[in-house]
C-alpha positions in Angstrom: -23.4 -22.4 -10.7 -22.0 -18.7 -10.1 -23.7 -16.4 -12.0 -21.8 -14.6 -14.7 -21.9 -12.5 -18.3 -19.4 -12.8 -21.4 -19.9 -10.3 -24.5 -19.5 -6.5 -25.1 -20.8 -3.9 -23.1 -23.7 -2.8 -26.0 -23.6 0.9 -27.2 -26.9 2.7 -28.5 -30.6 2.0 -28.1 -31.4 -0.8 -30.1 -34.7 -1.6 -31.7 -35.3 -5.0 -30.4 -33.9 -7.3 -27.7 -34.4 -10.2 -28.2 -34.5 -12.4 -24.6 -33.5 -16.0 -24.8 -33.9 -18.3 -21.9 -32.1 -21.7 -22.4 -31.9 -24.9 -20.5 -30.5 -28.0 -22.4 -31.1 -26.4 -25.7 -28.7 -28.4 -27.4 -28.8 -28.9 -30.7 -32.5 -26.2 -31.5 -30.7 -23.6 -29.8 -27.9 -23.8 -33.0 -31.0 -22.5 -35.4 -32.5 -20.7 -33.1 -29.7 -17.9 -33.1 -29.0 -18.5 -36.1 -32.3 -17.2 -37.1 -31.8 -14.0 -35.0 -28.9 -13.4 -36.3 -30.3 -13.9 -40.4 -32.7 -11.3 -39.7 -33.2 -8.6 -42.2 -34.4 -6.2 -39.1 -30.4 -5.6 -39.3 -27.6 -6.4 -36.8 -27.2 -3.2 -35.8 -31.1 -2.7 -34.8 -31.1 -5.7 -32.6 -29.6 -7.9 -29.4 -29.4 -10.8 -28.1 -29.5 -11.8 -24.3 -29.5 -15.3 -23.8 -29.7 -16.8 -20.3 -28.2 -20.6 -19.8 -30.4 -21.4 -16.8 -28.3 -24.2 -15.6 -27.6 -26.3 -18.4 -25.2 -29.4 -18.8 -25.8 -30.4 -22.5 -23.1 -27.9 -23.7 -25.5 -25.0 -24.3 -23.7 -22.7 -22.1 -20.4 -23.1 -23.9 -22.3 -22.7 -27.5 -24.0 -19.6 -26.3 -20.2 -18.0 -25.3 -19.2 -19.4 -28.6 -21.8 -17.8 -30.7 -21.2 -14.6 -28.8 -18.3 -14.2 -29.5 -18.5 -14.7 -33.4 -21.8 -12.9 -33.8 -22.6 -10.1 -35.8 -25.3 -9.3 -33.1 -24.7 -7.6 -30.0 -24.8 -10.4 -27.5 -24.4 -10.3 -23.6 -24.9 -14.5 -21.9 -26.1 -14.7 -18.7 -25.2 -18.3 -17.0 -27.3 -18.8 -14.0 -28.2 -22.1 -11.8 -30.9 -23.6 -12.6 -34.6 -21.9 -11.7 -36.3 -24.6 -12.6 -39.1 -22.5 -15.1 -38.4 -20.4 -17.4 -39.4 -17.5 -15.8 -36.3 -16.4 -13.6 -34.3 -16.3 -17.3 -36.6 -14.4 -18.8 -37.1 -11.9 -16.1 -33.3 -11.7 -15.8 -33.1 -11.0 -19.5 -35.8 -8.3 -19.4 -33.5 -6.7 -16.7 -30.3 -6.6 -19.1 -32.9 -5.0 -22.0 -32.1 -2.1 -23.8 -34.4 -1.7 -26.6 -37.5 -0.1 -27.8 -39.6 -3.5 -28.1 -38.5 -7.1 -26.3 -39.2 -10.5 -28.0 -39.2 -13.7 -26.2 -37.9 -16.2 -28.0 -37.3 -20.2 -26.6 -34.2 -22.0 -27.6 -35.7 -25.0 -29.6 -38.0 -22.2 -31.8 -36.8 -19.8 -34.0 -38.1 -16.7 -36.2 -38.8 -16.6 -40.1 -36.3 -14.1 -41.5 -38.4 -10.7 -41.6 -40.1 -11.6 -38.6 -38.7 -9.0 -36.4 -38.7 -6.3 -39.2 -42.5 -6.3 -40.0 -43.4 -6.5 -36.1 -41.7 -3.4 -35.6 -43.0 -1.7 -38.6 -46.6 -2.7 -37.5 -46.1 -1.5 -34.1 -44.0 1.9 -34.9 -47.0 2.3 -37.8 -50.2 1.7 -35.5 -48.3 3.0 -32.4 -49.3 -0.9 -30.8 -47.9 -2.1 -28.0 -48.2 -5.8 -28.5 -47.6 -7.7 -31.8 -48.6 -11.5 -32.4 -46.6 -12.7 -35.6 -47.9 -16.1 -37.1 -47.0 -19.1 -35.9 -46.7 -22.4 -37.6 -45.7 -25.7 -35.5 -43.7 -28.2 -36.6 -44.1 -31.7 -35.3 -47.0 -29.8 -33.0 -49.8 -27.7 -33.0 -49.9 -24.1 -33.0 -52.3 -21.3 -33.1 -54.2 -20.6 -35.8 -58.3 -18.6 -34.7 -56.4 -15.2 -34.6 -54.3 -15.4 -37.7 -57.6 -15.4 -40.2 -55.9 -11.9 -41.0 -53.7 -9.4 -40.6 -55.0 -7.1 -37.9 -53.8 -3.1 -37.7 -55.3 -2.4 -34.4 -57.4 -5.2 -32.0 -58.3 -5.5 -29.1 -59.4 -9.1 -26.7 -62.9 -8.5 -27.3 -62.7 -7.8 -30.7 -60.5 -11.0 -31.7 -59.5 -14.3 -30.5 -56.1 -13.3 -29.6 -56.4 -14.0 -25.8 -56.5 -17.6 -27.5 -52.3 -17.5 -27.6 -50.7 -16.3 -24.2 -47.4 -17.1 -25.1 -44.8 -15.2 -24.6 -43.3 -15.4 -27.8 -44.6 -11.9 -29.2 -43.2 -8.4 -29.7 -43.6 -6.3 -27.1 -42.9 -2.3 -26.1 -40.5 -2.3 -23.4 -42.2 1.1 -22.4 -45.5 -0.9 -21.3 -43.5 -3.8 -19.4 -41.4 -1.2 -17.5 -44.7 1.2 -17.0 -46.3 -1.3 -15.0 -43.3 -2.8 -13.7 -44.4 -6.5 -15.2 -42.3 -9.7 -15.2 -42.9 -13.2 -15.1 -43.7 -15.0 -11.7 -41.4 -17.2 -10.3 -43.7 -19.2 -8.3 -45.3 -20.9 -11.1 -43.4 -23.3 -13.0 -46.0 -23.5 -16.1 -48.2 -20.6 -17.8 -46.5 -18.3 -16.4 -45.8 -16.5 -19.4 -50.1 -16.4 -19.8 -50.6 -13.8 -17.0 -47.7 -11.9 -18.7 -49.1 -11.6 -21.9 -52.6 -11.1 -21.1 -52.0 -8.3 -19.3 -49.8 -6.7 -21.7 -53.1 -7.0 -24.3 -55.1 -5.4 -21.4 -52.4 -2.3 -20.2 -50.8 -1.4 -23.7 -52.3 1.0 -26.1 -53.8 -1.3 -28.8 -52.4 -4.8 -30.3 -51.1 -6.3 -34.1 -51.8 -9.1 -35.4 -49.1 -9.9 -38.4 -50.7 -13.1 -40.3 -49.7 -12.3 -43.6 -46.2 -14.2 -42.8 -45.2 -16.7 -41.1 -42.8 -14.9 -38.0 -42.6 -17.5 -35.2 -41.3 -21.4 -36.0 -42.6 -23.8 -32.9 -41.1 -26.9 -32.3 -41.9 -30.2 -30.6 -38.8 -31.6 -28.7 -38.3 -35.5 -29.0 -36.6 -35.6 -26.2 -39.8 -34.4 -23.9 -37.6 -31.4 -22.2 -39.9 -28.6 -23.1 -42.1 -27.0 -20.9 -44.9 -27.7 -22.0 -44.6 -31.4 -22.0 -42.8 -31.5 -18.7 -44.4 -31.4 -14.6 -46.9 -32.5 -12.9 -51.0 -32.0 -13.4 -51.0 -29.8 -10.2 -48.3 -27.4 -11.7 -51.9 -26.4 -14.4 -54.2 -26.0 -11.6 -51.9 -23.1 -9.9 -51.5 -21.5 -13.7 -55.0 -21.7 -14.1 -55.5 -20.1 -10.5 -53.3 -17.3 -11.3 -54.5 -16.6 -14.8 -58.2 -16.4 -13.5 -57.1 -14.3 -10.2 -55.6 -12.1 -12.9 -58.4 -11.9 -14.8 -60.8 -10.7 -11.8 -58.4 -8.5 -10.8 -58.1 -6.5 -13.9 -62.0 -6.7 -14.9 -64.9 -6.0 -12.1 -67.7 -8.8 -12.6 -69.9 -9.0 -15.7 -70.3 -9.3 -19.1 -66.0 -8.1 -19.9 -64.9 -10.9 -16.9 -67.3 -13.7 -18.1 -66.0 -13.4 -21.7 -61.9 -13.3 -20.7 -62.8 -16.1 -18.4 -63.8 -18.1 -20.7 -60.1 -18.8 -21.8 -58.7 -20.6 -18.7 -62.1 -22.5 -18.5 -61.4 -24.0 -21.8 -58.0 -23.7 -22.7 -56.8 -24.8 -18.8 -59.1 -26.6 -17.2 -61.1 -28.6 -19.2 -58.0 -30.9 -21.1 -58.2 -32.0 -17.5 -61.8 -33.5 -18.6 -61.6 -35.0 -21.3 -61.5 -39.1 -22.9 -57.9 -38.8 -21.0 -59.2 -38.9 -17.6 -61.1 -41.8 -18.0 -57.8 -43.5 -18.1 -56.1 -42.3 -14.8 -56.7 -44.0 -11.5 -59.5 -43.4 -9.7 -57.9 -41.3 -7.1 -56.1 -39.1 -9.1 -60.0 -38.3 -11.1 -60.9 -36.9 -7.4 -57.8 -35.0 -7.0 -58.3 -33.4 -10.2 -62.1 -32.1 -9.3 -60.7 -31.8 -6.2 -58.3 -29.3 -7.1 -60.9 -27.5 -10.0 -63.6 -26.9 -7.2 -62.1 -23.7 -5.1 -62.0 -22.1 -9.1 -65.3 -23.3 -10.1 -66.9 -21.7 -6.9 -65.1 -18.6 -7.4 -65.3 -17.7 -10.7 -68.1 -19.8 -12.9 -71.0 -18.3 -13.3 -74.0 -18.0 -15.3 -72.9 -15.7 -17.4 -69.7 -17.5 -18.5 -71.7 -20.9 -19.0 -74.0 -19.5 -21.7 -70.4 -19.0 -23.6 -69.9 -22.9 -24.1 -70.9 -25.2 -26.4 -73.1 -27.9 -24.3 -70.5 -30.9 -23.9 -68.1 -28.3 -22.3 -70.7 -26.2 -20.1 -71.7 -30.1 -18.9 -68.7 -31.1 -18.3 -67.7 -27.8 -16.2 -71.1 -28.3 -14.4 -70.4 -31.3 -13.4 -66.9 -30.6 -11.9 -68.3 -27.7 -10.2 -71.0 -30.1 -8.6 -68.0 -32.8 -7.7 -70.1 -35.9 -9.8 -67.4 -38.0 -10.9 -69.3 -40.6 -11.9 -71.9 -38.3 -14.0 -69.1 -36.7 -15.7 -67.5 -40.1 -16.4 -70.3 -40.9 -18.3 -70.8 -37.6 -20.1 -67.2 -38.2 -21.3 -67.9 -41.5 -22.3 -70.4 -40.6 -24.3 -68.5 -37.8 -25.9 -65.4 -40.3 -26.5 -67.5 -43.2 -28.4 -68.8 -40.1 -30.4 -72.4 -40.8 -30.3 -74.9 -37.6 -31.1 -77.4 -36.0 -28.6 -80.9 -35.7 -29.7 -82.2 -32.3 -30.3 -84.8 -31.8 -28.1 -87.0 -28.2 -28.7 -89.2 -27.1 -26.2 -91.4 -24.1 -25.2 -92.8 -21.1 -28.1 -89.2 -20.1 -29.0 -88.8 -23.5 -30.2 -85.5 -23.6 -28.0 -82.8 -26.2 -29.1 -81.3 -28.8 -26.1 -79.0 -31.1 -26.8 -79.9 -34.4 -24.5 -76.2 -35.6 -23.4 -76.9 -38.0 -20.6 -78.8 -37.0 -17.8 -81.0 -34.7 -19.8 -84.3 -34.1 -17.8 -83.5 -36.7 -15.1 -84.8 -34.9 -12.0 -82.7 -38.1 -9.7 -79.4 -36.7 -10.8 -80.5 -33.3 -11.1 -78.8 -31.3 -13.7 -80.7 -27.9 -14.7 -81.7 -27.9 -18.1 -79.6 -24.5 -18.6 -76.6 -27.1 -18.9 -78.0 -28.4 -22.2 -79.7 -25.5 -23.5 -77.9 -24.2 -27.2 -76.3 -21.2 -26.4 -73.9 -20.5 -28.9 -73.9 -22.2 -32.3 -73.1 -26.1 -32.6 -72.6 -28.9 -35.3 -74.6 -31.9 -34.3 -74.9 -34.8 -37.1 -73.8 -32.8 -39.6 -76.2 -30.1 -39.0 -75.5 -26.7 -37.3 -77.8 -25.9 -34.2 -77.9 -21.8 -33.6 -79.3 -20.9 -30.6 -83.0 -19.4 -30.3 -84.2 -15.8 -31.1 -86.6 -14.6 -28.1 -90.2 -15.2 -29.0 -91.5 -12.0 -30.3 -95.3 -11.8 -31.1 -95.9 -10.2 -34.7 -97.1 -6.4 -33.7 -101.0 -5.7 -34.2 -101.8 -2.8 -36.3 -103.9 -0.1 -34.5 -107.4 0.7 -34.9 -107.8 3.4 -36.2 -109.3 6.2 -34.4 -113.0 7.8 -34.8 -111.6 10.8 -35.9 -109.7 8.7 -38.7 -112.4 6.7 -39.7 -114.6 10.0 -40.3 -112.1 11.5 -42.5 -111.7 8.1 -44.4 -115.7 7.9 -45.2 -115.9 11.7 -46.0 -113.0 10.7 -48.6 -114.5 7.6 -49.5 -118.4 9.8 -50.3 -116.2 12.7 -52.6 -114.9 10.0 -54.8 -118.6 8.7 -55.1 -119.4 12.0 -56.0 -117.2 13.2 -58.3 -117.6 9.2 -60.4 -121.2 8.9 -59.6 -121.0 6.0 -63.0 -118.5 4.0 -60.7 -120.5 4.4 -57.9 
């Protein structure tokens, strides 16, 4: 398909451009615009570049259609297919002209103020980044970094490196700074390196959770993303999110704690009750693939951040056991509860998942060892406080004990009845 563009030449800065990448987005893409175009933000304040990447459902003639009847400055871009929707959005970040970009997919769409109170936020706290609440429909969504609305935050003061979308306001200053865009190469998460590094570069982030700004929606017809490609396509965005990560964050405590993301968010789905339902040779490929990470980038001080059954788990991938971690997840699928095992003067909470203490097999004890807090039966295991011995009072020193029996022979003195 030849590349081409239908709509106005746009006059002015706007506030927001809103980028829309599209690829069979027949029929979400029809409330998806029209939820750009409902904003209260104003027409005038805002526009619309929509890329069709290829499509042959008819979204490339609705997309010229809407154009050309919307109130909303509105350029279309139709490309041939990239395959990912990072060539669109890249080539809709090229076209934009305002203050802040939002990334919007075609089968989501915005709640009406949406774009209104991001900017405020951002203009008002001078942020670069804002997250607006998200609710999914027919899906999960987010939800750890919407407890409240956040002025100013940071990715070690929140949970926001929990959602990497790239479905957030951002100041096209920063992207343009730093001369970010989405890589081509990968064909899923790509929009996580984008985003977290935007959190990292840019000069503070809001968190809007006060309203709900961001609709997600679950396709039945299985074309999104997200529900799309092969299990190898997560091992190269979980590669790339974690070379990311070393690269903007020298080794220690800051790397261990961002790391912690791709470890649990990326990798270990890959470990769950799921696996125990593929074929055996795809179970070796996947640990296969997870090893080259695990050597590079788990260490100590990231394990101490998970809860036992996933710090196992990632041991055990690390250590290429399959059968060990087969029946770790076994035992974690049947939902059976691990003893609590306390040992030494601290009293120090294990939790005894199989393998515990057998030296054939020879998982460290560190693997089981509470670290951070954990509901087991009902109960909540914290981890232990260091042993600390109660502090001795000093003896007192000859020159004190004479003063205190001179002052103990005046008071027999002066009450010699008492005495």
């Amino acid at each position: 398909m030849k590349e081409y563009e239908t709509g106005p030449e746009p006059v002015g800065v706007p506030d927001v451009s809103v980028v829309i990448g599209a690829f069979e987005g027949m029929p979400y893409l029809i409330k998806c615009l029209e939820s750009v175009e409902a904003q209260t933000l104003g027409a005038e304040r805002m526009e619309i570049l929509a890329i069709n990447d290829g499509s042959t459902d008819g979204t490339g003639a609705y997309l010229d259609d809407f154009a050309a009847k919307s109130k909303v400055p509105m350029r279309v871009v139709h490309q041939a297919n990239s395959g990912g929707p990072a060539s669109p959005r890249n080539r809709g970040l090229e076209l934009a002209r305002g203050r802040f970009v939002f990334f919007l997919d075609a089968d989501d769409y915005l709640g009406e103020e949406a774009l209104e109170r991001m900017v405020d936020m951002a203009d008002r706290n001078k942020t670069d980044v804002v997250l607006g609440k998200i609710e999914g429909l027919g899906r999960s969504a987010p939800k750890s970094m919407f407890g409240r609305t956040e002025q100013r935050t940071d990715i070690f003061s929140s949970r926001i490196m929990y959602t990497l979308s790239a479905e957030k306001l951002f100041r096209r200053e920063l992207l343009e700074k730093y001369s970010m865009r989405f890589d081509e190469d990968l064909y899923t998460g790509e929009d996580q390196q984008f985003t977290l590094e935007a959190y990292v570069r840019g000069a503070g982030v809001s968190v809007e959770a006060d309203y709900v700004c961001l609709y997600i929606i679950r396709r039945d017809d299985g074309k999104h993303i997200t529900q799309s490609g092969g299990y190898d396509l997560r091992f190269d965005s979980a590669r790339a999110l974690m070379d990311l990560i070393a690269e903007l964050f020298p080794e220690g405590e800051k790397r261990d704690h961002v790391m912690i993301r791709p470890f649990v968010i990326t990798l270990l789905p890959h470990f769950d009750h799921r696996m125990l339902k593929l074929p055996e040779a795809t179970r070796r490929d996947k640990i296969a693939l997870a090893k080259p990470l695990m050597e590079k980038y788990w260490t100590p001080g990231a394990a101490r951040r998970l809860k036992v059954p996933e710090r196992l788990r990632m041991h055990l991938v690390a250590e290429g056991k399959l059968e060990e971690l087969q029946e770790v997840i076994a035992f974690i699928r049947d939902k059976k509860e691990p003893e609590i095992v306390r040992k030494g003067r601290e009293n120090t909470p294990y939790l005894a998942y199989p393998y515990f203490g057998d030296e054939s097999v020879g998982v460290p004890d560190e693997m089981y060892k509470v670290t951070v807090a954990e509901t087991v039966g009902g109960k909540r295991v914290v981890a232990a406080k260091p042993f600390r011995p109660a502090p001795q009072k000093p003896k007192p020193t000859f020159a004190r004990r004479v003063v205190r029996k001179l002052r103990r022979m005046l008071r027999e003195m002066r009450n010699p009845a008492r005495a």
